[in-house]
C-alpha positions in Angstrom: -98.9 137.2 -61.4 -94.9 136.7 -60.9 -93.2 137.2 -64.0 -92.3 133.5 -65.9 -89.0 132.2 -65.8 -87.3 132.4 -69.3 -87.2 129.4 -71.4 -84.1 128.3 -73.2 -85.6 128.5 -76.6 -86.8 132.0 -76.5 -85.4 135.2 -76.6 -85.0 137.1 -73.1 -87.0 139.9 -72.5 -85.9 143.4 -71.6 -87.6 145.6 -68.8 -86.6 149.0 -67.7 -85.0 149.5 -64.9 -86.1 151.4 -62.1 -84.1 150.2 -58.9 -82.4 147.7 -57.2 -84.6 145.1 -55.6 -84.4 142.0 -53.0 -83.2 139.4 -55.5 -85.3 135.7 -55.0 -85.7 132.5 -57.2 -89.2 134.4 -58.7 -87.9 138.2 -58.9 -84.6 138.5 -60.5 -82.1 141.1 -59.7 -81.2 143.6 -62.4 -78.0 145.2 -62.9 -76.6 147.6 -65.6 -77.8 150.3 -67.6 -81.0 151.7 -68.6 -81.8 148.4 -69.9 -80.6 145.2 -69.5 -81.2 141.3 -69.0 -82.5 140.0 -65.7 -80.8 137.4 -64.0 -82.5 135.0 -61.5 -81.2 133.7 -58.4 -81.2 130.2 -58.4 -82.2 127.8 -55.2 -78.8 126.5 -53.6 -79.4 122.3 -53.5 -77.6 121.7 -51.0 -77.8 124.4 -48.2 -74.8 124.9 -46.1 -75.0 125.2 -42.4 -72.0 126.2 -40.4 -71.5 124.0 -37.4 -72.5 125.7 -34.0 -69.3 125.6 -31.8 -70.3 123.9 -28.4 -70.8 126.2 -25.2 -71.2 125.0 -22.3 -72.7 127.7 -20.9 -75.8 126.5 -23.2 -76.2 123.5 -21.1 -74.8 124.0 -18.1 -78.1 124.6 -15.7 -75.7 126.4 -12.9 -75.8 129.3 -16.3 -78.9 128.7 -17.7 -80.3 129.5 -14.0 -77.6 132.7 -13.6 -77.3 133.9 -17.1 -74.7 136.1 -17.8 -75.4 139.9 -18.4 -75.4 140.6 -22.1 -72.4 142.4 -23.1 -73.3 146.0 -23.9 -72.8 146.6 -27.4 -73.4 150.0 -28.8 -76.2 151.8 -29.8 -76.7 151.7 -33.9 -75.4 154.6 -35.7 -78.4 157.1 -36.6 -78.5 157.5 -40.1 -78.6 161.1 -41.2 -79.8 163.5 -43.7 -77.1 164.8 -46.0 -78.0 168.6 -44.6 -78.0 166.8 -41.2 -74.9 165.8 -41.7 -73.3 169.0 -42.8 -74.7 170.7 -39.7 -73.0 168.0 -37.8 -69.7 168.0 -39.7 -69.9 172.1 -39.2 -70.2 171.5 -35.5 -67.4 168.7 -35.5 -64.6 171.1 -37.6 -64.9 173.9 -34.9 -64.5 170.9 -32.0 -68.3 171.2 -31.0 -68.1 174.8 -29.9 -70.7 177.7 -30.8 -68.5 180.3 -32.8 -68.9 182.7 -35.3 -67.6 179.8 -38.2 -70.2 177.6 -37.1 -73.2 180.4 -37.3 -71.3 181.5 -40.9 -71.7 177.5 -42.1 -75.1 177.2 -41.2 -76.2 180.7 -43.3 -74.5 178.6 -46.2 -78.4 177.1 -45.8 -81.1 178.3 -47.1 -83.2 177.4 -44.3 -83.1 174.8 -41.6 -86.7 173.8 -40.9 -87.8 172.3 -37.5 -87.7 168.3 -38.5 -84.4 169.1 -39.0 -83.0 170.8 -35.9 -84.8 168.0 -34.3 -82.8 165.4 -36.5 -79.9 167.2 -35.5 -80.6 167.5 -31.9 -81.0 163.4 -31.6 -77.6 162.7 -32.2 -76.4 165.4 -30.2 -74.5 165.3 -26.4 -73.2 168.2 -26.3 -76.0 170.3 -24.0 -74.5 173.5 -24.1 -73.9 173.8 -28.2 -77.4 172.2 -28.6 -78.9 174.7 -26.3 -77.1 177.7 -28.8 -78.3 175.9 -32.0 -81.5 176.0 -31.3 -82.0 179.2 -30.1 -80.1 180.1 -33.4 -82.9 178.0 -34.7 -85.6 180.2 -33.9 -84.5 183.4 -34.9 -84.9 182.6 -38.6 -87.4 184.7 -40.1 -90.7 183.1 -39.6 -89.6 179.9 -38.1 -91.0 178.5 -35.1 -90.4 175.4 -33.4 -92.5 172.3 -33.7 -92.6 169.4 -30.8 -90.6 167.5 -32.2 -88.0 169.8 -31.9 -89.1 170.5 -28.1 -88.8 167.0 -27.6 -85.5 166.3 -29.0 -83.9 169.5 -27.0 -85.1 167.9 -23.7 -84.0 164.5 -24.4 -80.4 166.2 -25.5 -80.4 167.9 -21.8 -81.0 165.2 -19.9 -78.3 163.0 -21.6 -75.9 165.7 -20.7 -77.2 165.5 -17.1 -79.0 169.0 -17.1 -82.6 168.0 -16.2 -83.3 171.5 -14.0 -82.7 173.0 -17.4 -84.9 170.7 -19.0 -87.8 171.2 -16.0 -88.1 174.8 -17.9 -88.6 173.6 -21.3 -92.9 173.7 -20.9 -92.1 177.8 -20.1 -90.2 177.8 -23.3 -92.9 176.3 -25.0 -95.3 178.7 -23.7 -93.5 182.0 -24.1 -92.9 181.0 -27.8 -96.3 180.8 -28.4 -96.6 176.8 -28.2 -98.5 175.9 -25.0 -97.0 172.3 -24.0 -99.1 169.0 -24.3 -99.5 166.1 -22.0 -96.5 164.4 -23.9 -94.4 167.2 -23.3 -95.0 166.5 -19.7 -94.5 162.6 -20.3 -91.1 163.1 -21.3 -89.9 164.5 -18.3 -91.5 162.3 -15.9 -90.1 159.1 -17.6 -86.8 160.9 -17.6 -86.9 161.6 -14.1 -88.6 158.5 -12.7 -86.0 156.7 -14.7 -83.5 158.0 -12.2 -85.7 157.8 -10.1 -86.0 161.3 -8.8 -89.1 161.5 -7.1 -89.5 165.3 -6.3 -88.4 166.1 -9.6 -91.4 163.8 -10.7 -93.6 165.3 -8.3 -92.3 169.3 -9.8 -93.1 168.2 -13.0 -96.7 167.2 -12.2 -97.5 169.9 -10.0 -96.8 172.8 -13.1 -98.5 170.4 -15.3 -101.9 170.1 -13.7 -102.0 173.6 -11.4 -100.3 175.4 -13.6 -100.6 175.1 -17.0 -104.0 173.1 -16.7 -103.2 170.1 -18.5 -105.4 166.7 -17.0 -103.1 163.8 -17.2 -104.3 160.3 -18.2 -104.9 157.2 -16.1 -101.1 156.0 -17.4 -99.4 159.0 -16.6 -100.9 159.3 -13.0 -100.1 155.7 -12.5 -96.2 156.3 -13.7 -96.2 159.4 -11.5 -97.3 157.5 -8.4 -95.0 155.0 -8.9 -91.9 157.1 -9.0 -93.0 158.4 -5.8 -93.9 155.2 -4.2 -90.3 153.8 -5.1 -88.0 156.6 -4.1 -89.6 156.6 -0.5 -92.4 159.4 -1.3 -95.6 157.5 0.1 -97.9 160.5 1.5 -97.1 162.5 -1.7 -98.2 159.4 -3.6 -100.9 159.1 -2.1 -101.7 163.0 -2.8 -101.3 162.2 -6.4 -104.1 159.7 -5.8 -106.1 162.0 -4.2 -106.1 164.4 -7.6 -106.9 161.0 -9.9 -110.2 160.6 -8.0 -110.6 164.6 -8.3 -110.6 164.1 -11.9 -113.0 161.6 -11.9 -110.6 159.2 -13.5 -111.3 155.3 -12.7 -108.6 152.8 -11.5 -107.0 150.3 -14.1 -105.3 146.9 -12.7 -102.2 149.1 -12.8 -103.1 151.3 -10.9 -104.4 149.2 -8.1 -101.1 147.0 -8.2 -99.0 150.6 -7.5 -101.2 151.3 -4.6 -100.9 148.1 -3.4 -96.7 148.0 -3.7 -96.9 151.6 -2.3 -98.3 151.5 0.8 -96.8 147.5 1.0 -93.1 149.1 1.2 -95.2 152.0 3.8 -95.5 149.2 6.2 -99.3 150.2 5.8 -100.8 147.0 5.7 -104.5 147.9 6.9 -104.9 150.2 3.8 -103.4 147.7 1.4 -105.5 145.2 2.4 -108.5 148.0 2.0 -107.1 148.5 -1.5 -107.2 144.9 -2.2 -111.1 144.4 -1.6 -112.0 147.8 -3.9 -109.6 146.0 -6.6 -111.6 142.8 -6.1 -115.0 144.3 -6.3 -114.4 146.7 -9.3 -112.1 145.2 -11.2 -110.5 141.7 -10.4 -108.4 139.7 -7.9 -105.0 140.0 -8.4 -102.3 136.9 -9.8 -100.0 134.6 -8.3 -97.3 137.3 -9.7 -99.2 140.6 -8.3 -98.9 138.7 -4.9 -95.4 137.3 -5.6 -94.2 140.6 -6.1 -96.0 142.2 -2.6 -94.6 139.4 -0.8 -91.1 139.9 -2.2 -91.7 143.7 -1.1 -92.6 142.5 2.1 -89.9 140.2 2.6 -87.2 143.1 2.1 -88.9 145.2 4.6 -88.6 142.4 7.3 -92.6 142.7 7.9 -92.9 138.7 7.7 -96.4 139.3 9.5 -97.5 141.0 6.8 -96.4 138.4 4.7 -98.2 136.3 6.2 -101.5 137.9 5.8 -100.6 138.6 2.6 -100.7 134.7 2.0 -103.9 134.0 3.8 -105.1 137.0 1.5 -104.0 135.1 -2.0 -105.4 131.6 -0.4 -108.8 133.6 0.2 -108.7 134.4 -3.7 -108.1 130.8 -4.5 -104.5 131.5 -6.3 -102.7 128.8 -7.5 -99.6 129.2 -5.7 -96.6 128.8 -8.4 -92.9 127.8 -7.4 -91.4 131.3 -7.3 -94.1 132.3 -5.1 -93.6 129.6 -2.7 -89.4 130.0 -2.7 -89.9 133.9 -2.5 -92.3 133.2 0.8 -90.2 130.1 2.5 -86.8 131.7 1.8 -87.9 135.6 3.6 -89.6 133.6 6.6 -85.9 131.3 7.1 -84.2 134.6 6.9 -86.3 136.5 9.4 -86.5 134.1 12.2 -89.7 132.3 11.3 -88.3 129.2 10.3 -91.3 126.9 11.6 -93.6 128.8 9.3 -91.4 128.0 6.4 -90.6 124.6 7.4 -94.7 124.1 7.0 -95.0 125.9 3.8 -92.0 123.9 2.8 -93.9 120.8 3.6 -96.9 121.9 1.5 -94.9 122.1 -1.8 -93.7 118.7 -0.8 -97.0 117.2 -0.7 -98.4 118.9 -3.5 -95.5 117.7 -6.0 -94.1 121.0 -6.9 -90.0 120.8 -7.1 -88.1 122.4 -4.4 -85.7 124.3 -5.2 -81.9 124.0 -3.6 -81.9 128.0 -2.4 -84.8 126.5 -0.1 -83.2 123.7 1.0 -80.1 125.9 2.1 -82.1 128.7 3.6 -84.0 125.8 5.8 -80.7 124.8 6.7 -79.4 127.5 7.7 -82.4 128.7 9.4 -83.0 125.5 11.5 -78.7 125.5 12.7 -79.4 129.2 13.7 -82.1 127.9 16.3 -80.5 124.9 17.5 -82.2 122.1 15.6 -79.2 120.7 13.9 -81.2 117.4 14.5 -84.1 118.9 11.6 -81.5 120.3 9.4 -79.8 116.7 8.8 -83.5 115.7 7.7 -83.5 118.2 5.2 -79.8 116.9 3.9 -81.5 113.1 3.8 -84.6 114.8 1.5 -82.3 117.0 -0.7 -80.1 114.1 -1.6 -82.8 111.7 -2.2 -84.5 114.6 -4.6 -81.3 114.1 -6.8 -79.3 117.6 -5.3 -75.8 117.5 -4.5 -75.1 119.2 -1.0 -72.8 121.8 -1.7 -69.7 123.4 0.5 -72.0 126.1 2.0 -74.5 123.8 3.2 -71.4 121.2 5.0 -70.1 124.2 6.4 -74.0 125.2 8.1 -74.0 122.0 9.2 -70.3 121.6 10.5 -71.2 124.6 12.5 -74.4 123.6 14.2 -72.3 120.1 15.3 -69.5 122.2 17.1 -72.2 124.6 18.8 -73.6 121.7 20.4 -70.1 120.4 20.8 -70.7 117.1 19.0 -67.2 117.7 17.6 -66.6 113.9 16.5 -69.8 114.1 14.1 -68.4 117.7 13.2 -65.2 116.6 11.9 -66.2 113.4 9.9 -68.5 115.9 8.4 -65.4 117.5 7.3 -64.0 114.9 5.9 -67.1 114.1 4.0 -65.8 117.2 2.5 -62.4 116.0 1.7 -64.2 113.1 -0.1 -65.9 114.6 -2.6 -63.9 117.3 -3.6 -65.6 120.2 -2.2 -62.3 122.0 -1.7 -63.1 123.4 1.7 -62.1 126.5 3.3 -61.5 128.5 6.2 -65.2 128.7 6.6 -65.6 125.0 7.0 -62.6 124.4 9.8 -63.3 127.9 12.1 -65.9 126.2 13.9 -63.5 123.2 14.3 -60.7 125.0 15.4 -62.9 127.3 17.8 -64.3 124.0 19.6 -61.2 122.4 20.1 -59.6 125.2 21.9 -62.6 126.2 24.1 -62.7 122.4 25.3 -58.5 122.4 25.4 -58.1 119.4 22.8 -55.3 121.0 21.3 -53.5 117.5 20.2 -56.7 117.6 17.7 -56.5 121.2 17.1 -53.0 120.8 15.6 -54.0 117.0 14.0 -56.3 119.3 12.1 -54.0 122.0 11.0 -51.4 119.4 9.6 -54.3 118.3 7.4 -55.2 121.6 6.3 -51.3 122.0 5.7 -51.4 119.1 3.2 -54.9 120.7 1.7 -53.2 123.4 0.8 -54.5 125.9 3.3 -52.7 128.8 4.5 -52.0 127.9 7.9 -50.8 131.1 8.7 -53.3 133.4 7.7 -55.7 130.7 8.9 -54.9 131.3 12.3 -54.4 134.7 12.4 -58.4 134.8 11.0 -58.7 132.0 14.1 -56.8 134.2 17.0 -59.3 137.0 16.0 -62.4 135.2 16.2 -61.4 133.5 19.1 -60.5 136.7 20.8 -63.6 138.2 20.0 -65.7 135.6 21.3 -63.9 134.6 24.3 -61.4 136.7 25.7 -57.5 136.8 25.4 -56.8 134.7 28.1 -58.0 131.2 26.7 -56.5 132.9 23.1 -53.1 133.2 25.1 -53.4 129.3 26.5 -53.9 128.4 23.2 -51.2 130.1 21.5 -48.9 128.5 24.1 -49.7 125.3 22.4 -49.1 126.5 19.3 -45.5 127.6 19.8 -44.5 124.5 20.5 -44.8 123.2 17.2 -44.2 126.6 15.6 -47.0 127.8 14.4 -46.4 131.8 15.2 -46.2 134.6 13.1 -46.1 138.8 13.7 -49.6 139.0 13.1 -50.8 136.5 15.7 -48.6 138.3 18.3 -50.4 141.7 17.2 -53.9 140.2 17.8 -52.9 139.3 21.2 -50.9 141.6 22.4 -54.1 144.0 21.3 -56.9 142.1 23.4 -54.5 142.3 26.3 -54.2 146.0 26.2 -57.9 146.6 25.3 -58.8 144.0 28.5 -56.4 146.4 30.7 -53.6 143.8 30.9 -50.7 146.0 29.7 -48.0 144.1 31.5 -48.9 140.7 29.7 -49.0 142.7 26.2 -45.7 143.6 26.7 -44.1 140.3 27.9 -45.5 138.7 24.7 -43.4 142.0 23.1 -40.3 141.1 24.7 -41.3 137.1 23.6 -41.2 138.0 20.2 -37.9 140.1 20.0 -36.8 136.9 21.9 -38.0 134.7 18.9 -35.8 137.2 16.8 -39.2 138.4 14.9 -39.2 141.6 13.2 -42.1 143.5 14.8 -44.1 145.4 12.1 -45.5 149.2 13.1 -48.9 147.8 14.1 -46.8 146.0 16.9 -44.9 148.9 17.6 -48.5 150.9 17.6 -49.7 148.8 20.7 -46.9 148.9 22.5 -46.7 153.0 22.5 -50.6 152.8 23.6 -49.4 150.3 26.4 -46.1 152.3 27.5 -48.0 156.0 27.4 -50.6 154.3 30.1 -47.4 153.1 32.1 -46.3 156.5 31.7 -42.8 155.6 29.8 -43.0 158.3 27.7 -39.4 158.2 26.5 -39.6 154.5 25.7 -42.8 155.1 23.5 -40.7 158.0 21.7 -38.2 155.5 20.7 -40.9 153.2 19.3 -42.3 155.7 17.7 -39.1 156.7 16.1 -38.5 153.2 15.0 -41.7 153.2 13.2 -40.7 156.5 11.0 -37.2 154.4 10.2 -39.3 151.1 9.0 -40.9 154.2 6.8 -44.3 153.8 8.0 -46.8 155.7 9.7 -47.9 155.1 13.7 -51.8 154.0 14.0 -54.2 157.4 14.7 -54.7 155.4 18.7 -50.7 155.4 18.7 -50.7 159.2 17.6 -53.3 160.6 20.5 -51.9 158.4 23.3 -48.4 159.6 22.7 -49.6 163.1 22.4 -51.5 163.3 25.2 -48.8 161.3 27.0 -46.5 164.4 25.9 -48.8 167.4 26.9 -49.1 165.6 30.2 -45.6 165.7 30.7 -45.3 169.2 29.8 -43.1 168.4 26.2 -46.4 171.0 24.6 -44.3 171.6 21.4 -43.1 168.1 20.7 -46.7 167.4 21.0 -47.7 169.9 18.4 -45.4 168.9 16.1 -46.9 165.1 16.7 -50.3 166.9 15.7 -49.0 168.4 12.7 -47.2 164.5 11.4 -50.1 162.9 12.2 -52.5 165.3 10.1 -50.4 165.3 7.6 -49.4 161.2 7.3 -53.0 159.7 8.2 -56.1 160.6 5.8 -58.5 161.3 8.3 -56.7 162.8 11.6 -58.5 162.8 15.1 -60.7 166.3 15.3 -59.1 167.1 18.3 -55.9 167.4 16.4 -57.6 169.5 13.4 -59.0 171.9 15.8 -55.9 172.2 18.0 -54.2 173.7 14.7 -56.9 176.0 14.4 -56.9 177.2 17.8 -53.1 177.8 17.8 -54.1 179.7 14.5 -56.6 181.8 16.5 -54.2 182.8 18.7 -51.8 185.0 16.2 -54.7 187.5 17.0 -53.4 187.3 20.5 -57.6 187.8 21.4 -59.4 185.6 23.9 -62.4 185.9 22.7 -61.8 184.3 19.1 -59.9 181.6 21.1 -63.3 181.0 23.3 -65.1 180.8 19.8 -63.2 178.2 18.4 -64.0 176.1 21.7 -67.5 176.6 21.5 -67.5 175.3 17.9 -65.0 172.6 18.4 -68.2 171.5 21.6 -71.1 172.1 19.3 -69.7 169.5 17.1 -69.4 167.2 19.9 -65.5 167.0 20.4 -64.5 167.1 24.3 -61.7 169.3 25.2 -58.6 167.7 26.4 -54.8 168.0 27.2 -54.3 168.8 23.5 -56.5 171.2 23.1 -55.2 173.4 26.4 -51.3 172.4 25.2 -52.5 174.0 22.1 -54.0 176.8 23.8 -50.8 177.4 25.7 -48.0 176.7 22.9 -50.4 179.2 20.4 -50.3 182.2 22.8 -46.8 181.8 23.9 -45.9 181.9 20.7 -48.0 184.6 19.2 -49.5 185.9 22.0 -49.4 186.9 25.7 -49.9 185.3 29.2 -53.3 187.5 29.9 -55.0 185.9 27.2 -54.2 182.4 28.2 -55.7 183.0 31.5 -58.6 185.0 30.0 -59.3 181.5 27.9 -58.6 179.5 30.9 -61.0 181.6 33.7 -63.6 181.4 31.2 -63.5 177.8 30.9 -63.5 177.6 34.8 -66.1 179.6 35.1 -68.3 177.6 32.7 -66.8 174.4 34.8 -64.7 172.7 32.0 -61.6 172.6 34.3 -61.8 172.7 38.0 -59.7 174.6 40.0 -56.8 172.6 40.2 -56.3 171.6 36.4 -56.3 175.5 36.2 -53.6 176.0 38.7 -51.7 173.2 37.2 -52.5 174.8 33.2 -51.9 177.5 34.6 -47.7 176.6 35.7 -47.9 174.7 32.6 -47.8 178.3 31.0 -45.8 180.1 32.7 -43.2 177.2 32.6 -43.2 177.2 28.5 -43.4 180.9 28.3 -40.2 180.5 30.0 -38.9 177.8 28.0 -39.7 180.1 25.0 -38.1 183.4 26.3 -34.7 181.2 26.9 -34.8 180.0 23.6 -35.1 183.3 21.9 -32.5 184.7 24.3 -29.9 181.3 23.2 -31.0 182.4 19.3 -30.0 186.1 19.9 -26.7 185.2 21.5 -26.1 183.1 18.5 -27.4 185.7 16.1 -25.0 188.3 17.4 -21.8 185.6 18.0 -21.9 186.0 22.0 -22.0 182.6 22.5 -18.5 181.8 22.0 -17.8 185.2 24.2 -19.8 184.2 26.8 -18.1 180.7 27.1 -14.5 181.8 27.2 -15.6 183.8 30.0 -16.5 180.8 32.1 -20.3 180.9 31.6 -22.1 177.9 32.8 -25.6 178.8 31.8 -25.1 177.8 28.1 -25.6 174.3 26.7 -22.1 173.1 25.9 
């Protein structure tokens, strides 16, 4: 019985004391000395509760259906032995390092028995001083490691990301006299099914039952096959199912339901379905959520006809078909195409009561707009308002869409403002169709009606239609983007960015003239082009062979200090070896590598080629081409102008022709781009042997000489 509460009248009692305890209204906490008087805890009256502050978040279904991750908080501290900790401490004075202080702190010990490496090991992350400590370990006299120990080394390894070394740890085991057991093995397959590397997995099983003869148990097979199945490993999988009949072991739910997922995300539905009826006959059927989840498998796979067996399969079973199941089935047949199918299933939740959810409403939307029946998607709005939802902006924007498509733009833009009306704050989502509609049936009053109101929404107008221009070009050309645009300068709504997008489509569309009127447009607007405008009008200048004038815009983009587009780089520097200007163009080869992140390969392998020339051989020349082919890059202008400036420089004129015969004989240049490469090279050999005949004169001061004497030859 509970020891009596003292009464008033009586003299207290006196106990020894032998510990602190949990006080409570029956056992009293002692406190003091050997001996001393209990004192009881008396019940508060009057218990105080501390108001809960109010959170929205608890009430708010929008969170309670998207909860927030929890915040990771760390992991509690371990609490360690006082040796444990002195080990630790050791390790932590000589900044976690295996030296001769830490090996003389640990012989402080008397001995440090296996629990307690192990203790030590689990607070360990340092891989490389745990490996030392407990090799250490083991060569005290007559130690020898326990699996606990075993254990904690490999767990210490694969925190430190060193799971090869960890593979080895069963050989360790062995050679030390400890052959490894099944959990040994366990460890290392959750560890590497965890991160889900499946070979790993797959290692690990294959030296635990061929070569050190250890059986595994139903759950380990089934965790082994599923590691395999989800990292993409089906036909090994399926070998590992191969042994578990070997054995004679005998299927559990879970392993039927990892078959099943396995050869689900195979795309082997035949043999799923085969697994299905031995499950049913030896075991059981499977759940609403074993068939949610091979539907959901299914579903991300895009094999909707396999869904759809799978669904006559669970109706065969006589499932009761749950709400997740039924959103998981109707939303992956919307997405895929098959909206009629889900539009029936949809139906069938309707009519047996269960509550739709608004993902399926939206997905149905969105489904039916995609096909053309904008007429079934308004039905769908009519049910989901009456079933107490509120449409929301990504649904009015579906539906906004579908109108324009089938150019019932009157219908389209009161949608919009149904928009304004309830606050939905919409974007440039919800006008693009708009806007695209209006201009492809020229109703540009409306088109600019509608951009005043976005203007007093708050939209940005420009950006807006720079995001317009583009789509426009992209689905219809420059030419009605250009008519449209004309409107739009009227009531001055242009901008450097707008210019860019069409002055692009017109180059890209082989209209280079019109890409530069709109250039000389916009210097007549007194708009600072950018170096993306500047980019396009180099590409269109090059192909009108105005070489010069691209030079200057690409001089005027290295004073705005920016850096030409990669296009702008290759036209201009083909347009420069075409004109014969070979070392301007190699030193555009060398800015552009060394300004742009990733250069054009032409350009990275014309530096190399001109470095294979210092050898002033042919043959090493011919080698780089052949690899610069194998990797699929053409050779071009650039890459002869590099083979000429490289072996006028550092080499000869017989070895230029050498490298260009062979390429004629191999019928990479015909005859005349050889005769023409071929003037190319003698013409900037000469170019070079004047210039280091003008840098001799200089060198030696005959310049000046030369001059007073009447010579003409020099540059003045």
């Amino acid at each position: 019985m509970p020891p009596q509460l003292p009464q008033p009248n009586k003299p207290n009692k006196f106990y020894f004391f032998y510990g602190h305890r949990k006080p409570s209204q029956n056992r009293p906490t002692v406190r003091g000395g050997l001996f001393s008087n209990r004192q009881t805890i008396k019940p508060s009256s009057t218990p105080k509760h501390k108001p809960t502050p109010f959170n929205i978040k608890d009430w708010d279904p929008h969170f309670l259906s998207n909860p927030s991750p929890p915040s990771s908080s760390p992991s509690p501290t371990i609490r360690l032995s006082p040796i444990a900790r002195f080990i630790v401490d050791a390790f932590r004075k000589n900044d976690n390092k295996w030296c001769p202080n830490v090996v003389a702190e640990l012989k402080k010990l008397r001995r440090v028995p296996p629990n307690l490496v192990a203790e030590v090991l689990k607070v360990q992350t340092n891989h490389a001083l745990a490996s030392k400590f407990f090799h250490w370990a083991n060569s005290q006299k007559g130690y020898h490691h326990n699996f606990a120990s075993y254990n904690a080394l490999a767990y210490c390894l694969n925190r430190g990301h060193q799971f090869r070394a960890a593979d080895h740890l069963p050989e360790l085991m062995d050679s030390q006299g400890r052959p490894p057991s099944e959990k040994q093995f366990e460890i290392l397959i959750r560890m590497h099914s965890d991160a889900n590397r499946g070979l790993r997995v797959y290692h690990v099983y294959d030296k635990m039952r061929n070569k050190f003869r250890v059986k595994p148990r139903v759950f380990l097979y089934n965790r082994v096959m599923d590691a395999l199945f989800k990292t993409g490993h089906l036909d090994l999988g399926l070998s590992v199912y191969d042994d578990f009949k070997e054995d004679g072991l005998v299927e559990e739910s879970v392993t039927f339901m990892v078959l099943v997922k396995g050869l689900c995300k195979g795309g082997r539905i035949d043999e799923m379905l085969e697994v299905l009826g031995r499950m049913r006959e030896r075991l059981c059927k499977p759940d609403v959520f074993a068939y949610t989840a091979l539907v959901r498998i299914l579903v991300r796979a895009g094999d909707l006809d396999a869904c759809l067996r799978v669904w006559e399969e669970m109706k065969r079973d006589g499932v009761v078909v749950d709400p997740k199941a039924y959103a998981t089935m109707i939303v992956g047949l919307a997405k895929g195409g098959k909206v009629q199918e889900g539009y029936e299933l949809f139906k069938e939740m309707k009519s047996k009561g269960i509550l739709v959810d608004r993902v399926i409403y939206g997905k149905l939307v969105e489904a039916f707009v995609a096909v053309g029946k904008v007429g079934l998607a308004f039905d769908l709005l009519k049910d989901f308002v009456s079933s107490g939802y509120t449409a929301d902006l990504e649904i009015y924007n579906c539906l906004i869409e579908g109108l324009c498509n089938l150019k019932k733009l009157q219908k389209a833009y009161k949608l919009f403002q149904v928009t304004v009306r309830e606050g939905l704050e919409p974007d440039f989502l919800t006008v693009k169709p708009l806007l695209v509609a209006y201009a492809e049936v020229n109703r540009m009053e409306e088109f600019c009606k509608l951009l005043e109101q976005m203007e007093k929404l708050g939209f940005s107008v420009v950006a807006d239609l720079s995001k317009f221009f583009s789509l426009l070009v992209e689905k219809n050309g420059p030419i009605m983007a250009v008519e449209a645009f004309a409107h739009l300068k009227e009531k001055g709504h242009v901008s450097v960015e707008i210019y860019n997008i069409l002055m692009d489509s017109l180059y890209k569309t082989g209209e280079v003239k019109k890409a530069l009127s709109l250039f000389d447009e916009m210097k007549g607007l007194s708009m600072e082009p950018d170096s993306i405008t500047y980019s396009i009008v180099i590409l269109c200048l090059v192909d009108l062979g105005e070489i010069q004038e691209a030079c200057v815009c690409h001089n005027k983009i290295i004073e705005m200090s920016c850096i030409p587009s990669v296009a702008a780089y290759r036209s201009l520097t083909k347009g420069l070896c075409k004109i014969g200007e070979i070392e301007e163009a190699m030193m555009l080869v060398c800015d552009c590598l060394g300004s742009v992140s990733d250069g054009p390969t032409e350009f990275k392998y014309s530096l190399t080629v001109i470095h294979a020339c210092k050898s002033n051989d042919a043959e090493k020349v011919i080698y780089v081409l052949n690899e610069m082919m194998e990797q699929g890059c053409c050779l071009d202008n650039v890459i002869y102008s590099a083979v000429i400036s490289g072996m006028c420089k550092h080499g000869t004129i017989e070895e230029a022709r050498k490298v260009f015969s062979n390429l004629r004989e191999r019928n990479y240049l015909t005859e005349s781009d050889t005769i023409v490469y071929d003037e190319l090279l003698i013409d900037h050999m000469k170019r070079k042997t004047a210039d280091l005949v003008l840098s001799s004169l200089k060198f030696f001061g005959l310049e000046s000489k030369l001059k007073a004497k009447g010579c003409k030859l020099l540059p003045g």
